[in-house]
TIBAVO-365541 format. One record per residue (C-alpha): y, z, x. Coordinates in steps of 0.05 Angstrom, whole numbers, plus 5000, padded with zeros to 4 digits. Each point is the difference from the previous one (the first is absolute). Layout:
<nodes>
YZX/...
</nodes>
This chain:
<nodes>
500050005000/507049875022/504850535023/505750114962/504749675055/496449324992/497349964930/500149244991/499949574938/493149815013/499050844999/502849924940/494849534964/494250265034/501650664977/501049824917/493349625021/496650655023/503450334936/496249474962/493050165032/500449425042/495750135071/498849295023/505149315012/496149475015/504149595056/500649355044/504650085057/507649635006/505550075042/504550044938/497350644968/498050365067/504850524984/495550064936/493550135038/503050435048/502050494948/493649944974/495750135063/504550725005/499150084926/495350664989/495549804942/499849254990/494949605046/502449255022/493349624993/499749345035/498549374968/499649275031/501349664946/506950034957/496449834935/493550425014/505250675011/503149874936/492649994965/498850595030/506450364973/498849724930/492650285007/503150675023/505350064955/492849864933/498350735021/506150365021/506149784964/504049675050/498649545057/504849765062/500549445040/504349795066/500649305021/504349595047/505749604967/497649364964/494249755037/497350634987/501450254930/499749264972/492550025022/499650624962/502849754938/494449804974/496650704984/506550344981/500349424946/492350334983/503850674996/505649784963/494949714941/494750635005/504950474994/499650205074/505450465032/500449805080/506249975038/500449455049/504850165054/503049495054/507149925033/504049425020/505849865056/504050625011/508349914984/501749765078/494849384993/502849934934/506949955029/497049415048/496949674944/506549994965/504249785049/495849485045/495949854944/493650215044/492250074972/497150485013/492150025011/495850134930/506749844945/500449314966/508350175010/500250274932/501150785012/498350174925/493049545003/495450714998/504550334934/499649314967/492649835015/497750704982/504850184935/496049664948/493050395025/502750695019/504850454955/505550125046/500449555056/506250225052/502649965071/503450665019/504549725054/503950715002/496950785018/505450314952/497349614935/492549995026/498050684974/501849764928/497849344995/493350235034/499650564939/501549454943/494949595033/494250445008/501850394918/498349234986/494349865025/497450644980/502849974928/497649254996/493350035038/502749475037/502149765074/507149965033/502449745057/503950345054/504249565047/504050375059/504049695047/497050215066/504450525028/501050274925/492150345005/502150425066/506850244982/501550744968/500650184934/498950684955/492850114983/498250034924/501550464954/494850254950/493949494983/500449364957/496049974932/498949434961/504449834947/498650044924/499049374966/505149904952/496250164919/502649784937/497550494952/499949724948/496649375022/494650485029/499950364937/498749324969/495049775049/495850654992/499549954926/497949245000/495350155059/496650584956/500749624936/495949375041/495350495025/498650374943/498649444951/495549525052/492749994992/498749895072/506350145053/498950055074/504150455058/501449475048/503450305069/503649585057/501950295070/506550194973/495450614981/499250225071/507849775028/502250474951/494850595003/498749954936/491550095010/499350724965/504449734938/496349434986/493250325007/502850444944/501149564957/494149685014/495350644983/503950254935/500449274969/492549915018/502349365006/496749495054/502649735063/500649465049/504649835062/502649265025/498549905068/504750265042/500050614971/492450075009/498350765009/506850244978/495550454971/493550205008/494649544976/494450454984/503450184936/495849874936/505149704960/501249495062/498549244985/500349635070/505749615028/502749614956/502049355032/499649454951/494149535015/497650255060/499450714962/492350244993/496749584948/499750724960/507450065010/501749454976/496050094930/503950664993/506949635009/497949464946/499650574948/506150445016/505149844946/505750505048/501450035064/505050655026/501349675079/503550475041/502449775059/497249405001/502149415040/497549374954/498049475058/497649294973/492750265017/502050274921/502349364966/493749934959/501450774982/507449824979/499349384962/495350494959/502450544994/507350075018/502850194931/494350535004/502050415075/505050624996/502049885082/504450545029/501849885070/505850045049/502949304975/499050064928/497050324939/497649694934/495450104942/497049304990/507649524984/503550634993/505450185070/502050565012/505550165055/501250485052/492050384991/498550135064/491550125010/501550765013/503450204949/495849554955/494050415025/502550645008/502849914912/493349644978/497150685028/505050474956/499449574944/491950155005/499650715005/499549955074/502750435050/499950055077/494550455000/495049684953/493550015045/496449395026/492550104985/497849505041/504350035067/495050235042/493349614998/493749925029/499149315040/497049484953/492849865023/499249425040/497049324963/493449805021/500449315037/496949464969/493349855035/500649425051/496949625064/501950305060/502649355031/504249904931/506349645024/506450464987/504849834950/506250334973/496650424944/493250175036/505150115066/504350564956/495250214964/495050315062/507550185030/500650444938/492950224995/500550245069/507250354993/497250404938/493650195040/504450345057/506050154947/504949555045/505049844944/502050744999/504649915065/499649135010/504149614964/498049244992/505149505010/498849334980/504949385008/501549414962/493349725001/492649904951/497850715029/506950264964/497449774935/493150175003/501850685035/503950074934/493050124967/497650515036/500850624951/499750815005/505550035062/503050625010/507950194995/504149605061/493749615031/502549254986/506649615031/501249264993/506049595003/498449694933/506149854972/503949695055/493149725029/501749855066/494549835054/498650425054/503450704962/492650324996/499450085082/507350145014/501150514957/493950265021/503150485058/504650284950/495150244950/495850385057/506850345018/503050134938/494250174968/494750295046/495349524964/494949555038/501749194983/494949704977/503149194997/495949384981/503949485013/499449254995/500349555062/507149624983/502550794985/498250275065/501649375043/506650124981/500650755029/493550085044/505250245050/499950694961/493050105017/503350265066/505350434975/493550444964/497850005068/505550255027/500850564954/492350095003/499249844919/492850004986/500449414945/495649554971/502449374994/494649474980/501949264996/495649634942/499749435047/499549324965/505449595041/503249744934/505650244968/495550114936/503950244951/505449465006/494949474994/497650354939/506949904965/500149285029/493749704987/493950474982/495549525006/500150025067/495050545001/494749624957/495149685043/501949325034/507450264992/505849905043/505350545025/506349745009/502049865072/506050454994/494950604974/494949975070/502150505044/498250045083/493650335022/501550685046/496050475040/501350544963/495450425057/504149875052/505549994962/498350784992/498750095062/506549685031/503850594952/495650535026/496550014934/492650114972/497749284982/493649914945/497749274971/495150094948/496949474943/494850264958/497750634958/496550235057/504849935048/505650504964/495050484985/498850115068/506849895021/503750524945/496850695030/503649765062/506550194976/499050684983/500350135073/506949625016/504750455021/507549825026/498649225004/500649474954/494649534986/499949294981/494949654958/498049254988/496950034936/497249265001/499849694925/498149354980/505349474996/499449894930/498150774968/505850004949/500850654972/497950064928/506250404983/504949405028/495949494964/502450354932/506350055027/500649205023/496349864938/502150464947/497549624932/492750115016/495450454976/501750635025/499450604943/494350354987/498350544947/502550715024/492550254979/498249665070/504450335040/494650305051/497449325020/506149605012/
</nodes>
């Protein structure tokens, strides 16, 4: 910590961080924020960790920031945070608070640039290119280019983000981080969304009225659940209505899954066939914090006029609006207005695991696919009761979807960038789950996903992460061809050019990072291979899972093909 004689602006912001419960800033070096990373390397509290990749740090701050609230993120000017921009844009749409700090040429360069019109290394000329690029995906987006208004702006910043669930951008000039300035007074708090009462009084008693007179509503939760803590009062409502339950896909384990009144993940076509059959019959849907994606169009042209949605952006009761009904307020009246008070006790909050499934009988030199693949992975987590401290993070891939199936999940034990979908999220954000979590990562990525940030693979090294990250390894980008021609996966089918990926060694690959390195193909093979992991300790392991080319997921066939027959009667439930 700084003495009081040379308490900095960066002091400043790492210490409403700290206040925060921020331990960790993810970081690629600069010239231009050095005064940053100084302070922070003197900061008692809050750990630099190293990354080698701009994009791959950001991932990990957005991963971090799933478990604790808040993540950070310093990057040089430009070349640096424009690399990251991609993931804060992830955080900006999931409701993700991380702070992405960077600096630009202090106010004697600026003088230069002014006067002989000089360019200085890593700016397109245009000063205000990182505010502009970064206002329309963070919710304050500002260069402090003074140490006397700092402190303020730095407070309105972060009460964003905080309030919003949101990123922001901080922007200092470069000698603005290391010069003095008061430290903070008091902490920051997040600020009320503004209510209308009596459009929540209105909303309740439609959303009641709805409820009350359907023959078969659902509970439908979205990760706006967890960004706003609202777990317990959900669950609430959830045991005193009786009524039955489902998640989208990001929001996966928001809640535990082992819950009786739990119907799967709900995610449109590539929900569980038994899933599915429930959905046709609900005549109500009460989605709370839900983030409608078009993996929910065939839900929508349905049943729109039939969802009450409550959420940060808006609230309704099928065509009716209503403004200014924030999803906390909604909750926390919805409760009142059922008897419900803080204290109501939640039978089922602490469980025994679910048993494991038996695996379906097979030939030990069965070829892996995505479901048999997931399904021994799950098999063999329940036998050892791994899901109680892993989480599994899945990308923007087939295993995503058919991961989506797997059922009885406890609380916290799923993270996927589902919404924003961007390749290569599942290993990057990998190192912050581990340390903001204390989990193990458990990825299973694709091969186009983890091209794109294999360099990560080192940083769990590094920081002596003992992951999992297992590559279904097909060397097609095999969801995209899905969506552009399926047939492609019927024999005598052709993948597009574009959709043929390059072969790698992923062995040596591992072992150039100083990782574990595993290939395995069949039944067999993984069942001899799993117990191997239980003994990994403080080093990351990388997997070649090798698929055929043309194993197409069940669960993204439905979902590239969604006017087949997919329902089935809810009777079968136990054989789907």
């Amino acid at each position: 910590m700084a003495s009081n004689d040379s308490f900095s602006v960066a002091d400043y912001l790492l210490t409403r961080l700290y206040q925060l419960g921020l331990r960790k800033v993810f970081q690629v070096p600069g010239d231009y924020v050095s005064h940053f990373m100084s302070a922070l390397d003197d900061f008692d509290g809050i750990d630099a960790v190293g990354e080698v990749n701009e994009m791959a740090a950001a991932y990990a701050a957005d991963g971090y920031a799933r478990y604790t609230g808040i993540g950070a993120v310093s990057l040089q000017y430009s070349v640096g945070t424009f690399s990251g921009l991609n993931a804060i844009a992830g955080s900006y749409v999931e409701r993700n608070p991380v702070v992405l700090i960077s600096a630009s040429p202090n106010a004697q360069n600026r003088q230069l640039i002014w006067s002989q019109d000089v360019l200085f290394h890593h700016s397109t000329g245009d000063l205000q290119v990182g505010r502009k690029v970064f206002e329309p995906i963070t919710v304050a987006s500002l260069i402090l280019d003074d140490s006397a208004s700092a402190p303020g702006l730095i407070d309105a910043a972060l009460v964003q983000a905080i309030s919003q669930r949101r990123p922001i951008y901080l922007e200092a000039w470069q000698n603005v981080w290391g010069e003095p300035c008061p430290r903070p007074q008091g902490e920051l708090a997040p600020e009320p969304a503004r209510c209308d009462q009596d459009s929540l009084a209105a909303a309740i008693e439609a959303s009641l009225q709805r409820l009350g007179s359907a023959r078969s509503p659902v509970i439908m939760l979205g990760i706006e659940v967890a960004r706003y803590g609202l777990q317990d009062q959900v669950m609430r409502l959830i045991e005193a209505s009786g009524l039955p339950f489902t998640t989208s896909l990001e929001a996966k384990t928001v809640v535990d899954e082992s819950h009786p009144q739990f119907i799967g993940t709900y995610v449109g076509p590539a929900s569980r066939l038994w899933t599915q059959a429930f959905m046709q019959d609900v005549d109500c849907i009460l989605a709370l914090g839900v983030i409608f994606t078009d993996d929910y169009l065939q839900l929508l042209a349905k049943d729109f006029s039939r969802i009450i949605l409550v959420n940060s952006q808006q609230a309704r009761t099928g065509l009716q609006y209503y403004p200014h009904v924030p999803l906390p307020a909604y909750m926390q009246q919805l409760l009142t207005a059922m008897g419900l008070d803080q204290d109501y006790p939640l039978l089922h909050n602490a469980r025994e695991p679910a048993p494991a499934a038996l695996l379906k009988q097979g030939a030990a030199d069965d070829a892996l696919g995505y479901d048999l693949f997931l399904e021994m992975l799950d098999d063999f987590a329940r036998q050892h009761d791994l899901w109680a401290d892993s989480s599994l993070i899945l990308g923007e891939s087939s295993a995503l979807y058919a991961a989506s199936n797997l059922n009885d999940l406890p609380r916290d034990s799923f993270v996927a960038d589902a919404i924003w979908g961007s390749l290569g999220h599942e290993t990057g954000c990998a190192l912050g789950v581990a340390l903001g979590s204390g989990r193990r990562p458990i990825v299973v990525a694709g091969d186009g996903g983890f091209m794109m940030i294999c360099q990560s693979l080192s940083t769990l090294v590094r920081n002596r992460v003992n992951a999992l990250v297992f590559v279904m390894s097909n060397e097609v980008y095999a969801i995209e061809q899905a969506f552009v021609d399926i047939t492609a996966f019927e024999p005598g089918g052709q993948f597009a050019p574009f959709d043929i990926l390059p072969s790698w060694d992923y062995l040596a690959l591992a072992k150039g990072f100083g990782a574990e390195g595993f290939k395995v193909s069949t039944r067999a093979g993984l069942e001899q291979l799993l117990p191997q992991f239980l003994g990994l300790k403080d080093r990351p392991a990388l997997i070649q899972v090798v698929i055929p080319q043309r194993d197409l997921a069940p669960q993204i066939k439905r979902l590239a093909k969604p006017d087949g027959p997919q329902f089935v009667a809810r009777h079968s439930h136990d054989n789907d």
